[in-house]
C-alpha positions as CSV (number, residue, x, y, z in Angstrom):
1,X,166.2,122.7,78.3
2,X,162.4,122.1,79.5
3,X,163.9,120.1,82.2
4,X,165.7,123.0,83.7
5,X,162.8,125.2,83.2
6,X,160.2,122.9,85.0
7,X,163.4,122.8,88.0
8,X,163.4,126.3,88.0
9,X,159.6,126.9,88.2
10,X,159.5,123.9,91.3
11,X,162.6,125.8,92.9
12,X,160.6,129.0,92.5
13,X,157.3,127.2,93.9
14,X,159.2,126.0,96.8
15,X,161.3,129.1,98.3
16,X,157.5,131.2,98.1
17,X,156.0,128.4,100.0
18,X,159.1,128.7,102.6
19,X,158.6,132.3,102.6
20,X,154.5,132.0,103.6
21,X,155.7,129.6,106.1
22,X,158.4,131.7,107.3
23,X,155.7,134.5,107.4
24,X,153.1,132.5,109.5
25,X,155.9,131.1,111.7
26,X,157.3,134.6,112.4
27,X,153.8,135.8,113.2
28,X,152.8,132.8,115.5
29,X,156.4,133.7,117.2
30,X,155.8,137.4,117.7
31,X,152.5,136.9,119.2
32,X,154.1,134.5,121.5
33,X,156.8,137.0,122.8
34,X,154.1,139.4,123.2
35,X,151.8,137.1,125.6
36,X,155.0,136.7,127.4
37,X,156.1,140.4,127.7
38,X,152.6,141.3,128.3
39,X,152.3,139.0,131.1
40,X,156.1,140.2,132.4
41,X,155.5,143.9,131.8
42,X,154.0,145.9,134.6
43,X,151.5,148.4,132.8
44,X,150.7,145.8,130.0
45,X,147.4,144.0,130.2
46,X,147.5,140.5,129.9
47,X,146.5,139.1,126.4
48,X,145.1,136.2,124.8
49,X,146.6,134.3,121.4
50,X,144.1,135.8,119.0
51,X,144.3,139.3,120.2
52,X,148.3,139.0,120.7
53,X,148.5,138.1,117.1
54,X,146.3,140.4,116.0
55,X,148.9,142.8,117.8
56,X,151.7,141.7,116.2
57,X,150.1,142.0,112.4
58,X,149.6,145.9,113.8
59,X,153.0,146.4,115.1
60,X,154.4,144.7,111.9
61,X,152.7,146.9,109.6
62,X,153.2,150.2,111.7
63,X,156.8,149.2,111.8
64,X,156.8,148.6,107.5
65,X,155.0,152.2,107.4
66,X,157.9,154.1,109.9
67,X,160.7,152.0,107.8
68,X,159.0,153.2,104.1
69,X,157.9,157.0,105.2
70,X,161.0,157.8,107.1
71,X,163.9,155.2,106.9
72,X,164.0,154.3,110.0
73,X,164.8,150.8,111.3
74,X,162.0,150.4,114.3
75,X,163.1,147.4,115.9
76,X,164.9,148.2,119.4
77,X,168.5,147.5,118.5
78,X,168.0,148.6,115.0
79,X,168.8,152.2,115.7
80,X,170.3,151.9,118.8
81,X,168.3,154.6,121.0
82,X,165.9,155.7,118.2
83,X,164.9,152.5,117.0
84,X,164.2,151.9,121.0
85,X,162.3,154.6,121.3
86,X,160.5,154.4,118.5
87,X,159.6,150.8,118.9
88,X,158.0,151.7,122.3
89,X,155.9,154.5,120.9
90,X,154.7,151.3,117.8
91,X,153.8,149.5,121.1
92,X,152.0,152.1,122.9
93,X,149.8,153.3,119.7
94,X,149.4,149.7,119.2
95,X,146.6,149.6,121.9
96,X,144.5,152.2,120.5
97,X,144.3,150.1,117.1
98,X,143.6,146.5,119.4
99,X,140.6,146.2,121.4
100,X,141.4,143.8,124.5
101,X,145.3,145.5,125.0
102,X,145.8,148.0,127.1
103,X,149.5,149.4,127.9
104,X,151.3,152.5,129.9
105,X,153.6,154.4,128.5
106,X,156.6,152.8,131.0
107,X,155.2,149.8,130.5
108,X,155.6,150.2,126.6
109,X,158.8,151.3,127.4
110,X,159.5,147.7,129.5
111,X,158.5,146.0,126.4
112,X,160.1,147.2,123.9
113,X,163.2,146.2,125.7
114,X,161.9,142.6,126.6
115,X,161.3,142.2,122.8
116,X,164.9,143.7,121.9
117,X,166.4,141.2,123.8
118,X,164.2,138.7,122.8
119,X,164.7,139.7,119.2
120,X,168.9,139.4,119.7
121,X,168.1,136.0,121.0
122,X,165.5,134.8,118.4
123,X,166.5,135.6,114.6
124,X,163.8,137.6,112.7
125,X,164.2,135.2,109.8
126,X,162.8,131.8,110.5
127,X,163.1,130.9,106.6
């Protein structure tokens, strides 16, 4: 019996490691995608890693606050044309929370399209 346990407990250990890796990984990812839709995106200044990833923690935790408050899925192909426009609106507010972005209104638009289709492409879940 204590040897189940003690399996259970490692088994447990591991999957919340995974999921702090997963976490990291997605992250690193996102603020990937964003250098590269910032530098593709007319309207969207050009960023570096730390302020990209910085970015990305905003965007994430805007996006967990629209999903909690009003049920909304705020990824661009998570609503069809309400998750779209709503993930262009995270963007744009996005640069009053960031120092060092900077992004129009059409060119939030641009990107929240660029990281829909990156998003269809790349699966949200790493681990």
């Amino acid at each position: 019996m204590a040897d189940n346990a003690d399996q259970v407990r490692r088994d447990e250990e591991n999957k919340e490691g995974r999921s702090w890796i997963g976490v990291v990984v997605r992250f690193i990812v996102a603020a990937i995608v964003l250098m590269v839709t910032a530098w593709l995106t007319p309207g969207f200044s050009e960023m570096g890693f730390g302020t990209a990833l910085i970015a990305a923690l905003v965007i994430a935790v805007i996006d967990w606050a629209v999903q909690r408050i009003f049920k909304i899925d705020a990824s661009p192909f998570g609503r069809g044309i309400v998750g779209f426009i709503i993930s262009a609106v995270i963007i744009y507010l996005t640069q009053f929370l960031v120092p060092g972005m900077s992004i129009s209104i059409w060119g939030a638009i641009i990107a929240s399209l660029i990281i829909g289709i990156i998003d269809a492409i790349i699966p949200t879940r790493v681990m």
